[in-house]
C-alpha positions in Angstrom: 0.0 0.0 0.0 1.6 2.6 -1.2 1.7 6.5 1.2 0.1 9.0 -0.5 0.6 12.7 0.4 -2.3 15.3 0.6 -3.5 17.2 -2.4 -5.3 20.0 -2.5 -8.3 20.8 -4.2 -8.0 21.9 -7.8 -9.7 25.6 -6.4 -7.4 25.5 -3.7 -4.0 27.7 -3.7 -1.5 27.1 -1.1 1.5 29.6 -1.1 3.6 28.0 1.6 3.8 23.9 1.8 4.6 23.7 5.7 7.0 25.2 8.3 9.6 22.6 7.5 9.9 23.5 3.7 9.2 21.4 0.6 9.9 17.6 1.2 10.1 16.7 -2.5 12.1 17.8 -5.8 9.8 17.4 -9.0 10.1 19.0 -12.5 7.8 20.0 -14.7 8.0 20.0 -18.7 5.5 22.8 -20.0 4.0 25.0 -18.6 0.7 25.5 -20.2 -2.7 25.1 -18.3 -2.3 21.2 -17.6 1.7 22.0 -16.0 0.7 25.2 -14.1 -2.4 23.4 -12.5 0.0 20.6 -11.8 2.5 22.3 -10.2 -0.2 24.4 -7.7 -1.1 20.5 -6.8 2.4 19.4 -5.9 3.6 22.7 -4.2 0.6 21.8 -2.3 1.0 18.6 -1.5 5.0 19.6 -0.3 7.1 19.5 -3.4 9.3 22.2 -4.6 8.7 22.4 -8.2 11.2 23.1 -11.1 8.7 24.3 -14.1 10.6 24.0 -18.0 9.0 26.0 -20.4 10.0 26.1 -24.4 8.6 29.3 -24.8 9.4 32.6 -23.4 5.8 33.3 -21.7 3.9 31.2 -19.9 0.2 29.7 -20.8 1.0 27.4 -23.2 -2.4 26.4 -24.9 -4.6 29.3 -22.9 -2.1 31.8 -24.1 -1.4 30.5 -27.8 -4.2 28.1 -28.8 -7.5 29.9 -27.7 -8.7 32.3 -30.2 -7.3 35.7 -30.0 -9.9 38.0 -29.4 -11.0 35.6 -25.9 -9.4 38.4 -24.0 -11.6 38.0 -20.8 -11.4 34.2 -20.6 -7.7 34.6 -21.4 -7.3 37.5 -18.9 -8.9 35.0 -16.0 -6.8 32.4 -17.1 -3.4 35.1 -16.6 -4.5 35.7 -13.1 -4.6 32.5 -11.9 -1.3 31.4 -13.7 0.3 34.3 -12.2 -0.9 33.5 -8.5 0.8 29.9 -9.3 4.1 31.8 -10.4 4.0 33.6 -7.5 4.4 30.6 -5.0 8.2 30.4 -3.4 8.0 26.9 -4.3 7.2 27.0 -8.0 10.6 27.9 -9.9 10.0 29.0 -13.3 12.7 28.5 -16.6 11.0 30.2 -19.6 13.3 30.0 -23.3 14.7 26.6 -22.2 13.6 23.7 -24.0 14.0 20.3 -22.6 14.8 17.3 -25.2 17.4 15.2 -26.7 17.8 18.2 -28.9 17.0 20.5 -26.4 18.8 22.9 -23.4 18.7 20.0 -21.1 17.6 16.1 -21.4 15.1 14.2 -19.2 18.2 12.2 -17.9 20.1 15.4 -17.3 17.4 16.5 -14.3 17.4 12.8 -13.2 20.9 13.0 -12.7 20.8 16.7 -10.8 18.4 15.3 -8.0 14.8 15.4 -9.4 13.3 12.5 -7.8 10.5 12.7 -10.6 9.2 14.7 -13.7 6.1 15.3 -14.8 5.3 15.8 -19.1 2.7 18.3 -20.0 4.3 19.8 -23.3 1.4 19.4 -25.3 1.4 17.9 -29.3 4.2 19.7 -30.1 4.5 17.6 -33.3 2.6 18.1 -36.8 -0.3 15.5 -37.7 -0.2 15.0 -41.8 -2.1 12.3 -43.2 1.3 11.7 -45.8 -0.8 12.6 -48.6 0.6 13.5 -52.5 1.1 17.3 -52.5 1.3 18.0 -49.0 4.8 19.9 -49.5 2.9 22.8 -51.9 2.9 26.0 -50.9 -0.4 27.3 -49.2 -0.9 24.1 -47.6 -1.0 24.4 -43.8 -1.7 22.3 -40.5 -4.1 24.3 -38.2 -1.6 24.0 -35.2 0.4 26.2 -37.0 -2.0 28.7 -38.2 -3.8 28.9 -34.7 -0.5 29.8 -33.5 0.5 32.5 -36.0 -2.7 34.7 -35.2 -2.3 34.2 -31.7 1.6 35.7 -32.1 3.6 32.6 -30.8 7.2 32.9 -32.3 8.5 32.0 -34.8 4.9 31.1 -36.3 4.6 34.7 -35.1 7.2 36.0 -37.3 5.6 34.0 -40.9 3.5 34.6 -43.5 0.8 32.5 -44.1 -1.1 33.9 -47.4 -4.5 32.1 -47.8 -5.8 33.6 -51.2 -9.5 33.8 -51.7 -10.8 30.5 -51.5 -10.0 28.6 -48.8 -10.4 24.8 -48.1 -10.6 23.5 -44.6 -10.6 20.1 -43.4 -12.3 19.1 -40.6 -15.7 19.8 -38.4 -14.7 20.0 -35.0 -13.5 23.5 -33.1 -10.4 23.9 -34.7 -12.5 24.1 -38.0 -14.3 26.8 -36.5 -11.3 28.8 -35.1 -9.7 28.6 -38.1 -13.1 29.7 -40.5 -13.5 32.5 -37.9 -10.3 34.0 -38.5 -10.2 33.5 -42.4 -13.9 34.8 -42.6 -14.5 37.5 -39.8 -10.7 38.5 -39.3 -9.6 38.3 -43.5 -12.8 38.1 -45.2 -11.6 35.7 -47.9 -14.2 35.0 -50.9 -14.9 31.2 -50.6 -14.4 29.2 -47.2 -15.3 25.6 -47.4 -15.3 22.6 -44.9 -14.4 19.3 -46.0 -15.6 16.4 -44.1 -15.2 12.9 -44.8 -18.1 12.3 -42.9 -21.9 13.5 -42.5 -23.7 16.5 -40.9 -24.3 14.1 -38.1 -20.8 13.8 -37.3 -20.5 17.3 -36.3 -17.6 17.8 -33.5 -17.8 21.6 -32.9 -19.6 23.0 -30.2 -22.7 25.5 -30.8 -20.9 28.6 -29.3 -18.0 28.4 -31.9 -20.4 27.5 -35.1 -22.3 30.6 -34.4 -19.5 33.1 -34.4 -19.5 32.6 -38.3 -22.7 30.6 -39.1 -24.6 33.3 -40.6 -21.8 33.4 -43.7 -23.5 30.1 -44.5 -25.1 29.9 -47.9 -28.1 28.2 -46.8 -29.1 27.4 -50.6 -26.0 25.5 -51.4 -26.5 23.9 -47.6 -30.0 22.9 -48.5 -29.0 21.0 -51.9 -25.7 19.4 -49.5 -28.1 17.9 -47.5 -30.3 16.3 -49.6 -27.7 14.6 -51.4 -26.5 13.7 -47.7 -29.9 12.2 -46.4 -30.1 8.6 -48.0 -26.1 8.2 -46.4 -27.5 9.2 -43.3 -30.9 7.6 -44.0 -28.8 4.2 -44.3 -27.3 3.7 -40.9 -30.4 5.2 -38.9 -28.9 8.8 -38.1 -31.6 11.7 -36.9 -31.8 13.6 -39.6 -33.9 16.3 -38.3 -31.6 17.0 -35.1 -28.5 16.9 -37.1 -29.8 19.3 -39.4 -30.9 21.5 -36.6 -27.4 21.9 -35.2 -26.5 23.6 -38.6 -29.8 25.6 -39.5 -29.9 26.6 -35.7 -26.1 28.2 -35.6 -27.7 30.1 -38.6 -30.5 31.4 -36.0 -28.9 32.4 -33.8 -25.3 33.4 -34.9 -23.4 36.8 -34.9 -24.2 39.1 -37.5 -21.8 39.1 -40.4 -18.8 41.1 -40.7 -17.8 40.0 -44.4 -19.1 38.9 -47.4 -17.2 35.5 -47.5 -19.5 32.2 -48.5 -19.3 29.6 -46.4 -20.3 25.8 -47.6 -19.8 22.2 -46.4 -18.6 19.2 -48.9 -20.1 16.3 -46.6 -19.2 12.2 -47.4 -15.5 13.9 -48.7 -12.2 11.9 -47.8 -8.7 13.9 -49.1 -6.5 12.1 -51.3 -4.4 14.4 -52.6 -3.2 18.5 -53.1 -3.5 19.5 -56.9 -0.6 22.0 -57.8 -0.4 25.0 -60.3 2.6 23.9 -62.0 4.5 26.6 -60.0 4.9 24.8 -56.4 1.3 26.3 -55.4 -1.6 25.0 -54.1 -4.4 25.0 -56.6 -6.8 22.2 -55.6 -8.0 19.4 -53.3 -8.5 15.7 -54.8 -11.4 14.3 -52.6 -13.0 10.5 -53.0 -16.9 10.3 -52.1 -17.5 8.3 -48.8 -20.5 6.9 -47.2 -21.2 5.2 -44.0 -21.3 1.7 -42.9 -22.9 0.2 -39.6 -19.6 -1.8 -38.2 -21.0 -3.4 -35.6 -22.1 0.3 -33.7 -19.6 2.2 -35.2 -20.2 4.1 -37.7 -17.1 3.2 -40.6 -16.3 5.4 -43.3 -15.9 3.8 -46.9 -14.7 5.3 -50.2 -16.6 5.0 -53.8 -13.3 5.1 -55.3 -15.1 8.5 -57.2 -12.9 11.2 -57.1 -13.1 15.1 -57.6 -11.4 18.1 -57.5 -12.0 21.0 -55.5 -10.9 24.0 -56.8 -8.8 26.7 -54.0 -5.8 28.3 -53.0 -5.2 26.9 -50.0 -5.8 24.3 -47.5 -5.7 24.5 -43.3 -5.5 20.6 -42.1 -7.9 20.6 -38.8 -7.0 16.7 -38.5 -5.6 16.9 -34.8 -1.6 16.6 -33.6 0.8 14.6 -32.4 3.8 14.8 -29.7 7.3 15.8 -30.8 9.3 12.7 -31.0 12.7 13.8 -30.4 11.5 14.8 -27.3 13.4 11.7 -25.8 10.9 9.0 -24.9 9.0 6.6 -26.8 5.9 7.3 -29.2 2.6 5.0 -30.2 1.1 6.3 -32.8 0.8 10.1 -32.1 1.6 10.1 -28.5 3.5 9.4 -26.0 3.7 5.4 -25.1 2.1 4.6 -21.6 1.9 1.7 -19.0 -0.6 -0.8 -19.8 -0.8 -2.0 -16.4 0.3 1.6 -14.9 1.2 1.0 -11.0 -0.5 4.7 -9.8 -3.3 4.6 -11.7 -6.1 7.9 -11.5 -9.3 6.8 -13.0 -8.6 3.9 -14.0 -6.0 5.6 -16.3 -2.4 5.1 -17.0 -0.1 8.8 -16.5 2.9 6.4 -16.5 5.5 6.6 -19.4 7.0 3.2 -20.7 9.3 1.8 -22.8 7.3 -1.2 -24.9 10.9 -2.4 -26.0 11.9 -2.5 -22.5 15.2 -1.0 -22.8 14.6 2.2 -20.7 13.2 2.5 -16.9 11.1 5.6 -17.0 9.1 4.5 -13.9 10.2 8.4 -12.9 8.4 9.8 -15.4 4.9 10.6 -15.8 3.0 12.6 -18.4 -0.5 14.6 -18.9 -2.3 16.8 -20.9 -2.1 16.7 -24.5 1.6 14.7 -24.1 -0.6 12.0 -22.4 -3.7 12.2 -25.0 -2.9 14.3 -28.2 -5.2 17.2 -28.8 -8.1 16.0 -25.8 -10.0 18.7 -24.5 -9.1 22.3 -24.1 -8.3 24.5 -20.9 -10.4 22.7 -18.4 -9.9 18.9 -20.1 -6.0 20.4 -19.5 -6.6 21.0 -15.9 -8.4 18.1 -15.0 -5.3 16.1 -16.1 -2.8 17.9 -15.4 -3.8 17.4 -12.0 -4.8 13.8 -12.4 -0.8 13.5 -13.4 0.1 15.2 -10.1 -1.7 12.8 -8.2 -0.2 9.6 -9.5 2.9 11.3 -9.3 2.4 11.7 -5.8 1.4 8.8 -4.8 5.1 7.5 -6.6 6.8 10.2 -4.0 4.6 8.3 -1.4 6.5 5.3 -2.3 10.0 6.9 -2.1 10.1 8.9 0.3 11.5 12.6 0.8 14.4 13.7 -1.4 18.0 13.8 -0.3 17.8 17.7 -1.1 15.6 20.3 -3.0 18.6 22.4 -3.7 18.5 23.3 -7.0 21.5 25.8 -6.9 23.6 23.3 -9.4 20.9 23.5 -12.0 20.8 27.1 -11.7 24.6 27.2 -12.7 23.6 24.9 -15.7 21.1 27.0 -17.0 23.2 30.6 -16.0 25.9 29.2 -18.5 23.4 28.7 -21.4 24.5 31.0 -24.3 21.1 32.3 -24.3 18.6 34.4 -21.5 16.6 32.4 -19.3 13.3 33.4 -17.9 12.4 33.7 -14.3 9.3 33.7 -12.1 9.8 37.3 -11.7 9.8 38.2 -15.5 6.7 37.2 -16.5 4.6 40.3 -15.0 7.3 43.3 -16.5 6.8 41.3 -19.8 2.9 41.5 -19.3 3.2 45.4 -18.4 5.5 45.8 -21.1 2.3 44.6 -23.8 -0.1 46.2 -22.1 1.6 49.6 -22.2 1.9 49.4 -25.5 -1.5 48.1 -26.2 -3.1 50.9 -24.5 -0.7 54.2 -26.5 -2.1 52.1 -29.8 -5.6 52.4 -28.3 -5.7 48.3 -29.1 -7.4 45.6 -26.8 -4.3 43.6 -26.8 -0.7 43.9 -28.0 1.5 41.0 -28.2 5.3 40.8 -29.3 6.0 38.6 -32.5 9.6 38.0 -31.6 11.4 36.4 -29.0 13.9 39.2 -29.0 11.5 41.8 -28.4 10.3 39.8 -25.5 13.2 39.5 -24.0 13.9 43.4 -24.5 11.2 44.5 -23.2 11.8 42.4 -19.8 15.3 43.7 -19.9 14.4 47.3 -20.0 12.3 47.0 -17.0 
């Protein structure tokens, strides 16, 4: 029976562990909302906690994936990320990046006293589906658009020209983002959602469909569906609520700001990008699907028809995948895990593990999007990030109190980097520096695109 030490609840904030200082030494990889949350849970719970971050500013998916005009949900979020960097216990390294590659390795900390490390770097990886044409210009995954807009360097600091009719794959949230921006933000001609499957596979939420639904041409939606209804008609799907979901975002949607024409191209698989001759982007190859009843779930089979979709670009909203040369082992687009995992929360595994079993990473544990790619947003992130704490902890119950939480010799590794690190204490001047700016342009929000300027602007203060 293994001890396990208190946590505290995920509303709870605790600023000082105990009288007797921090029993354990734990580091952190990411800190976006699923780290952050994490670390609040350890400090908590008596650890002194190391937090690695790739970029310069903290927030990770709150800061960089949510769309950027969310400023009050992303102003909440800043508050309580900066009451977490505020905790004695909670030592903050922005502009290092941890990797094989990287500033430091996983083995490095290991070896410098961190009884355990916790993963939460997200998908850092790009999801392609290894299709013909994918290398043409104008054809983008949506991580790296999302990003762009959102001013995360170096995405920050590149074009990413669209043209007038776009193509998007996909029918979930990052669909939506990713139509909002190119209809409400650029006001392109001709947006279009591809989907290999039907209206009622519809993955995005209501809230995000309306932002742009009334841009839908309702005519060419009308004629869409009924060459969709026998597919759906065939394996028993509601027609009248799936059609609702659509016609309904049309109700009750913002008013438009452009004069783009959205459509959907339902029962559409990709096979290939058609070029211009020139190394651009001219076209999407798409075979007709339908559905099949596999036993409950719903299978999607090609005609082996084919057609071309005339556009000049195409965004990829097909989901992501972990880096993998961030040093531990990958199954398909994440991170591998224990199948039998000995600190199990939920009845799920936040152990790494080495299926070739060359490699004890029984120190190691991982959540957020490095446990599950692309699961959830900011409060699927919390949740597990501190689910991941927890059977952490109950590892540290196992093995006891560290030798040390002195983390002076790490501190001399990272002072001799030939680059600037961040600190705890950075993160508000960098804030202030934005928000001065932001208000002499009269904008909402200012952001640096640069890592550089970043780093300026901190220094100056």
């Amino acid at each position: 029976m293994s001890r396990k030490p208190s946590i505290a609840e995920p509303g709870e904030l605790t600023l000082s562990v105990n009288e007797s200082g921090p029993k354990y030494l734990v580091a952190v990889i990411g800190a976006g909302p699923a780290g952050l949350y994490a670390s609040r849970v350890l400090v908590a719970a008596g650890a002194h906690v190391v937090l690695f971050n790739r970029d310069v500013k903290a927030g990770g998916l709150a800061e960089y994936g949510i769309f950027h005009n969310k400023l009050k949900m992303k102003g909440g979020l800043r508050k309580q990320f900066a009451s977490i960097l505020e905790d004695p216990h909670v030592e903050y390294y922005g502009n290092v990046s941890v990797g094989e590659e990287g500033d430091i390795s996983l083995q490095d900390l290991l070896d410098l006293g961190f009884q355990a490390i916790l993963v939460t770097v997200g998908a850092q990886g790009t999801k392609w589906l290894g299709l013909p044409g994918e290398e043409l210009e104008r054809v983008y995954h949506a991580k790296d658009v999302v990003y762009h807009y959102n001013h995360l360097p170096p995405f920050s600091q590149q074009d990413f020209p669209m043209g007038d009719n776009v193509v998007i794959i996909g029918i979930g949230n990052v669909m939506c983002d990713i139509a909002h921006w190119v209809i409400r933000d650029l006001g392109c001609n001709e947006v279009r959602a591809v989907v290999r499957r039907g209206p009622g596979e519809a993955k995005f939420t209501n809230k995000e469909w309306q932002i742009f639904a009334k841009n839908l041409d309702v005519d060419d939606f009308e004629q869409e569906w009924q060459r969709c209804k026998p597919k759906m008609e065939a394996v028993g799907q509601d027609l009248e609520s799936a059609k609702a979901v659509f016609l309904g975002g049309v109700e009750k949607g913002l008013e438009s700001v452009s004069d783009s024409r959205f459509t959907y191209r339902f029962f559409a698989s990709p096979k290939g990008l058609v070029g211009d001759g020139k190394g651009n982007c001219a076209g999407l190859e798409v075979e007709e699907t339908y559905l099949e009843d596999d036993d409950g779930y719903m299978k999607c089979v090609g005609t082996g028809n084919t057609s071309v979709i005339d556009c000049d670009s195409v965004v990829f909203c097909i989901g992501d995948k972990v880096d993998e040369t961030f040093g531990l082992p990958t199954e398909w687009s994440e991170f591998s895990k224990h199948p039998e995992p000995r600190y199990p929360v939920n009845d799920i595994s936040y152990e790494a593990y080495d299926p070739d079993g060359e490699r004890d990473l029984r120190q190691i544990f991982l959540a957020g999007w490095a446990r599950k790619a692309s699961d959830g947003l900011v409060g699927m992130a919390r949740k597990d990030g501190t689910n991941g704490a927890e059977a952490l902890l109950q590892y540290l119950g196992d093995v006891g109190e560290a030798e040390s939480t002195d983390t002076q010799e790490l501190t001399a590794r990272l002072t001799a980097l030939d680059k600037t690190v961040v600190v705890n204490a950075d993160i508000p001047k960098l804030f202030e520096a934005e928000a001065k700016i932001a208000e002499e342009k009269g904008v909402d929000e200012f952001k640096y695109d640069a890592n550089e300027d970043m780093l300026a602007a901190i220094a100056r203060k």
